[in-house]
C-alpha positions in Angstrom: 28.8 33.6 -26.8 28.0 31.9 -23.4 25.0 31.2 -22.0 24.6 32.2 -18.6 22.7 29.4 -16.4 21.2 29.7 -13.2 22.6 27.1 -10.8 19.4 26.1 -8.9 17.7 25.5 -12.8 21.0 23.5 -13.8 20.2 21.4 -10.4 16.6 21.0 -11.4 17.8 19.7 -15.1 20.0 17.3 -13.4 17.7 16.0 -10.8 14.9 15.6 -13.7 16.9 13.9 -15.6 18.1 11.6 -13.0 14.6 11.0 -11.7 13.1 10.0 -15.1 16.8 7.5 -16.2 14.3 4.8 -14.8 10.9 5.9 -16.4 12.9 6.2 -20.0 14.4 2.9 -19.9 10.8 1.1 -18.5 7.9 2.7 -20.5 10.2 3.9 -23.5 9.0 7.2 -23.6 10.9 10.5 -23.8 9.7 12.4 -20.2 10.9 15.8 -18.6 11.2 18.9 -17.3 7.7 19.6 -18.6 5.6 16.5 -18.5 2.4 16.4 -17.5 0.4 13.6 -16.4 -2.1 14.2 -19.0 1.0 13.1 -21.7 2.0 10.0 -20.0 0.7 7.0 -22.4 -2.3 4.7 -21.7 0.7 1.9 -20.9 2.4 4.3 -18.3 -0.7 5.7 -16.6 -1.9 2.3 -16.2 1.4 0.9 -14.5 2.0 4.0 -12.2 -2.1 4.7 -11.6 -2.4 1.1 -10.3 -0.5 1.6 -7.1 1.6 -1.6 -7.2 4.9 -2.5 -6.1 7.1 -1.5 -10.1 4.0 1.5 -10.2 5.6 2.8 -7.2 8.8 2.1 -7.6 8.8 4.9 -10.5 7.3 7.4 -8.5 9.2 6.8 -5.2 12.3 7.1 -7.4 10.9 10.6 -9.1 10.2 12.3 -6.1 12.9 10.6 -4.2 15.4 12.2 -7.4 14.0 15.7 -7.2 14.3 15.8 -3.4 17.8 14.9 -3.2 16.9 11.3 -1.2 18.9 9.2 -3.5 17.2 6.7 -5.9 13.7 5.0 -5.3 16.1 1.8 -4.3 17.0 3.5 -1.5 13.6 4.3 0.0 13.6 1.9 3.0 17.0 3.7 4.2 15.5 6.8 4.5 14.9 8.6 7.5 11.4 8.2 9.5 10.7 12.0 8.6 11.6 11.5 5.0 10.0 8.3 4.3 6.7 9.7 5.3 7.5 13.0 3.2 8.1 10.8 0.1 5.0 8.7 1.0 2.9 11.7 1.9 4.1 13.4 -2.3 3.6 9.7 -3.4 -0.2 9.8 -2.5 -0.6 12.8 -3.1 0.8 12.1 -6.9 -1.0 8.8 -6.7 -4.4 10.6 -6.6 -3.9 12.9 -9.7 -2.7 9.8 -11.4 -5.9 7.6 -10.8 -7.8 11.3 -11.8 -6.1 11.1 -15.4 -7.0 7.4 -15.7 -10.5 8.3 -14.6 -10.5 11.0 -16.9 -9.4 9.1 -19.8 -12.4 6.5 -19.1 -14.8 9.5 -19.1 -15.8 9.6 -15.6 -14.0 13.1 -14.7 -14.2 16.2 -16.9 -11.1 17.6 -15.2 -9.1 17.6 -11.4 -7.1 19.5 -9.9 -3.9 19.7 -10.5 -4.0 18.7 -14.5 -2.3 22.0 -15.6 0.6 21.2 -13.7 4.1 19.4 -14.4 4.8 16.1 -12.1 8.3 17.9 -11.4 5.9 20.8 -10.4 3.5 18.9 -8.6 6.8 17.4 -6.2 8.9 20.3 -6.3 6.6 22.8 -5.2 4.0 20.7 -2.9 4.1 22.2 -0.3 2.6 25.1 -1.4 0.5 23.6 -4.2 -1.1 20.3 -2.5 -3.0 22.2 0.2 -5.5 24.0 -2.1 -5.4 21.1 -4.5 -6.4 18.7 -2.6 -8.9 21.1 -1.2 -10.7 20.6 -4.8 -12.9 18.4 -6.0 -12.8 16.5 -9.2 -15.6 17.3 -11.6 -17.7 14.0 -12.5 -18.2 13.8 -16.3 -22.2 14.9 -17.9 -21.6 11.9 -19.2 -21.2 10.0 -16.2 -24.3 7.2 -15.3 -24.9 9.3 -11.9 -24.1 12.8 -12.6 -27.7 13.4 -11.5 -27.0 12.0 -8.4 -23.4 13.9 -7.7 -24.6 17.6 -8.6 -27.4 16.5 -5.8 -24.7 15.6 -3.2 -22.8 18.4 -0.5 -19.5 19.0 -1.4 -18.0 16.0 1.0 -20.3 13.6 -0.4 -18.7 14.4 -4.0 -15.8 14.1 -2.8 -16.3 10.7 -1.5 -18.7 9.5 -4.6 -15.4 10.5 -6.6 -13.3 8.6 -4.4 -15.0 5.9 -4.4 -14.8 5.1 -8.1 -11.4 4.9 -7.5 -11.1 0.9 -7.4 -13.9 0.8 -9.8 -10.7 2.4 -12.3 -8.2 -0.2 -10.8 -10.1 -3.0 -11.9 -10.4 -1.5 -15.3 -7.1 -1.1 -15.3 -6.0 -4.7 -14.0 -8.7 -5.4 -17.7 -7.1 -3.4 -19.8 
């Protein structure tokens, strides 16, 4: 018998699978529909976390692919509008990426976003990235200051999380 399939999934398939062609032949690793950034490898994290021209080549060309932008290649072509709706998912992705790394190091018990797929995370911002990003990470008990963070307002936490941020890069430029 058939299966019936629902054209805007089928679209979706297609678009993932066009969006990760590049991923799959650079990191070697099998990514889709349902990847989180939590099951990206320590090699892939650190390429895409550290922000870098190949880093965000990949993720240009993901959210560029689920979009329907064309390929990351094609970036600089795009509209004024759409460029700064790629770049605005790009940091936006960026962040939850240097989270994960973070997290990996033991600095973060968990962020916001983790439970989520990357297709999710681009195909539904606009209604996920507002609360999101309205959420703070939570700093690891195992983290030299935690003292010092459960101390600190809400905005300072934010800002003390923040600012491990290149604190991560250089770990991962080490590793």
């Amino acid at each position: 018998m058939s299966r019936i399939i629902n054209l805007e999934e089928g679209r979706l398939l297609i678009a993932v699978k066009r969006g990760y062609r590049n991923w799959t032949s650079r990191f070697k690793e099998t990514f889709g529909l349902t990847t989180r950034i939590s099951q990206l490898s320590f090699e892939t994290l650190s390429c895409l976390a550290g922000g870098k021209d190949k880093g965000s080549f990949y993720i240009y060309d993901l959210i560029m692919s689920l979009k329907d932008f064309g390929s990351g290649f094609e970036f600089n072509e795009l509209s004024s509008k759409k460029k700064m709706e790629v770049i605005d998912q790009y940091l936006f992705i960026l962040d939850r990426l240097r989270f994960e790394y973070m997290k990996r190091l033991n600095w973060l018990e968990s962020y916001p976003g983790e439970e989520c797929t990357l297709v999710e995370l681009i195909t539904q911002f606009e209604k996920l990235a507002p609360s999101l990003q309205a959420e703070i990470p939570i700093l690891s008990v195992d983290y030299p200051d935690h003292k010092k963070y459960l101390e600190m307002n809400i905005f300072d936490r934010e800002a003390f999380v923040r600012k491990l941020i290149p604190k991560a890069l250089k770990q991962i430029k080490e590793a």
